[in-house]
Every structure is written in structure tokens, then in C-alpha cells.
C-alpha positions as CSV (number, residue, x, y, z in Angstrom):
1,X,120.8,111.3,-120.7
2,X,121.4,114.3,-123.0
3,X,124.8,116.0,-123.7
4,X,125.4,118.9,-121.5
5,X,126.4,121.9,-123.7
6,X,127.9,125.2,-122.5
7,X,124.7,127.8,-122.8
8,X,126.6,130.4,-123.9
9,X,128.5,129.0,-127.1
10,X,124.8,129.2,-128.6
11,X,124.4,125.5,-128.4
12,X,121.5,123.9,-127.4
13,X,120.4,120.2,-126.6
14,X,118.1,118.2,-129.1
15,X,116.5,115.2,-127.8
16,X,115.0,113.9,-131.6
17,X,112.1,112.6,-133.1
18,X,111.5,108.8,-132.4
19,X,113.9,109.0,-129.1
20,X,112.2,108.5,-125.6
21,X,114.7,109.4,-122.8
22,X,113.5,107.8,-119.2
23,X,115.3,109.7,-116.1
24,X,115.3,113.1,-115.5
25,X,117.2,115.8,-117.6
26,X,119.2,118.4,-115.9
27,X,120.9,121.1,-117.6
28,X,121.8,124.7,-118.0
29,X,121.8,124.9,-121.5
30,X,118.3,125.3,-123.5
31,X,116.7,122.1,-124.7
32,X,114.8,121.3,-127.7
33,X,113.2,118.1,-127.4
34,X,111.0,116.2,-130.1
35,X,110.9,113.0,-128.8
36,X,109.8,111.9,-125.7
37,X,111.0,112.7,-121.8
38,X,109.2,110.2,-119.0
39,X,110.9,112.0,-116.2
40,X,111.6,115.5,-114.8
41,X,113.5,118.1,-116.3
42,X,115.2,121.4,-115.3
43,X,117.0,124.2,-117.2
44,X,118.1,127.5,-116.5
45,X,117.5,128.1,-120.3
46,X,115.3,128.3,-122.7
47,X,112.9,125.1,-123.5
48,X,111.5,124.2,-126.8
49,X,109.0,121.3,-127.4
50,X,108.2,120.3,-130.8
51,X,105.3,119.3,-132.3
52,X,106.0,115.8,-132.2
53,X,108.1,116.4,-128.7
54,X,105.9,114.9,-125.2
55,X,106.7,115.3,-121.5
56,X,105.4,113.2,-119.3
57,X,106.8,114.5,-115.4
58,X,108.0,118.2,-114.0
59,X,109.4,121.2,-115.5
60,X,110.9,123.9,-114.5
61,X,112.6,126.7,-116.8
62,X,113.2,130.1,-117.4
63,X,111.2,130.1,-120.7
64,X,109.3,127.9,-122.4
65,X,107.7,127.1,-126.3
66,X,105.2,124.5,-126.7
67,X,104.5,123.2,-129.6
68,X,103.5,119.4,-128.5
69,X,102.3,117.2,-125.3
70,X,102.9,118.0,-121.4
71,X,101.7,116.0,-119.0
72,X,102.4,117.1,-115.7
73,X,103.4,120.4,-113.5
74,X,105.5,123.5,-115.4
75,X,106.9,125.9,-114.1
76,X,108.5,128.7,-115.8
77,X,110.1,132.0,-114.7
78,X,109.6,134.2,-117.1
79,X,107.3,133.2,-120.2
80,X,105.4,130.4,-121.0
81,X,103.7,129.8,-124.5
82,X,101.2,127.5,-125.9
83,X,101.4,127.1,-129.5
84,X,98.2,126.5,-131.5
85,X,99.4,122.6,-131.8
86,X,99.9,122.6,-128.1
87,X,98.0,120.1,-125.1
88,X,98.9,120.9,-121.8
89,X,97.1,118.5,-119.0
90,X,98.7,119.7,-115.5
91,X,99.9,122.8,-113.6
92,X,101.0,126.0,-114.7
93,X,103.2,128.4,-112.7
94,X,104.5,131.3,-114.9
95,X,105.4,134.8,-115.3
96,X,103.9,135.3,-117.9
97,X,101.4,132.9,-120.3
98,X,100.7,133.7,-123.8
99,X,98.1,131.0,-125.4
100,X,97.2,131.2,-129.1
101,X,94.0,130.0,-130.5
102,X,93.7,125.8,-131.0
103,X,96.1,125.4,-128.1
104,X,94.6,123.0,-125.2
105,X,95.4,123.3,-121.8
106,X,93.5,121.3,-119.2
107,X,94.1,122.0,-115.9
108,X,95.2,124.9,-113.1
109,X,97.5,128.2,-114.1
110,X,98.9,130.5,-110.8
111,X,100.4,133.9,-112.4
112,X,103.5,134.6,-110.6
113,X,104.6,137.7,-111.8
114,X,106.2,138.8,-108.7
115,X,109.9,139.0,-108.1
116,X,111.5,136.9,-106.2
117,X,111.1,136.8,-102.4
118,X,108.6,139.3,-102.7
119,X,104.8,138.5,-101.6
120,X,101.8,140.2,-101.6
């Protein structure tokens, strides 16, 4: 499992190229990964996936950069963005969603822009 890493020294958690972590990742630091994850992960920070980076199992952050592979559900407070280099095959919950052009994403989005508690 990855190094947890006080959030607000600046820090943030690298899981890199040609690692593939199995288990699930808990943290409340932001993560950068650009290896592989098989297994859930939550953060109350910031999540970055590299180009070469792949999840394969749950997410659920505050924000989120894609650059690689998701396979699975995501959820994400605030905003959620698909880089051109992106594939996303699962759920989206989000905020907010910004997808630039070449991104792929197969599968169901729900905005959820409203603030907590609060329903329509």
C-alpha cells in the first residue's frame, strides 16, 4: 500500500510507472498514480491518473485528472476531467465534468451538483 503523506505539507502520493498495487488505497492526501491500482481507492484530495496510470475498481475523490484507463464507478465531489488521452468504461457521479475532445468515456454520467443533503 502507498505511503500516507500529510496533505497539507504539499506532498502527494505517486504510485509509478511499471507498479501494479492490488488492495485498496485509502488516503487523505492527493494521489498521482501511473501504474496500475486493481482495487478501490478513496481520497479526500486531489487525484491525478497519468497517461500510462489504470484503475480497475471504485473511486471516490474530491477532484479528479484523467489522463489514462478507469474501469469501474467514480465518483468525485467537485470536478471531474477527461483528458484527450483519457478511457473511461463505468459510472460517473460528479459535480462537475469537463471532457476535452479524443477523450472516451463509455458508460452512464449523473450530475450532482447539489449540496450536500439537499435534494430536489
Amino acid at each position: 500500500m502507498g505511503k500516507q503523506i500529510d496533505n497539507t505539507s504539499g506532498a502527494v502520493n505517486l504510485i509509478a510507472s511499471k507498479t501494479t498495487v492490488t488492495g485498496d488505497i485509502n488516503t487523505e492526501s492527493d494521489l498521482r498514480i501511473d501504474g496500475i491500482l486493481k482495487g478501490n481507492l478513496k481520497t479526500t484530495g486531489k487525484l491525478v491518473i497519468g497517461k500510462a496510470g489504470t484503475i480497475e475498481g471504485e473511486i471516490n475523490c474530491k477532484t479528479a485528472e484523467i489522463e489514462g484507463k478507469i474501469e469501474g464507478k467514480i465518483l468525485v465531489k467537485e470536478l471531474l476531467t477527461l483528458k484527450s488521452t483519457s478511457f473511461l468504461y463505468g459510472e460517473i457521479t460528479t459535480g462537475q465534468l469537463m471532457i476535452e475532445p479524443g477523450a472516451t468515456f463509455t458508460g452512464n454520467c449523473k450530475m450532482n451538483n447539489q449540496p450536500e443533503g439537499k435534494t430536489k
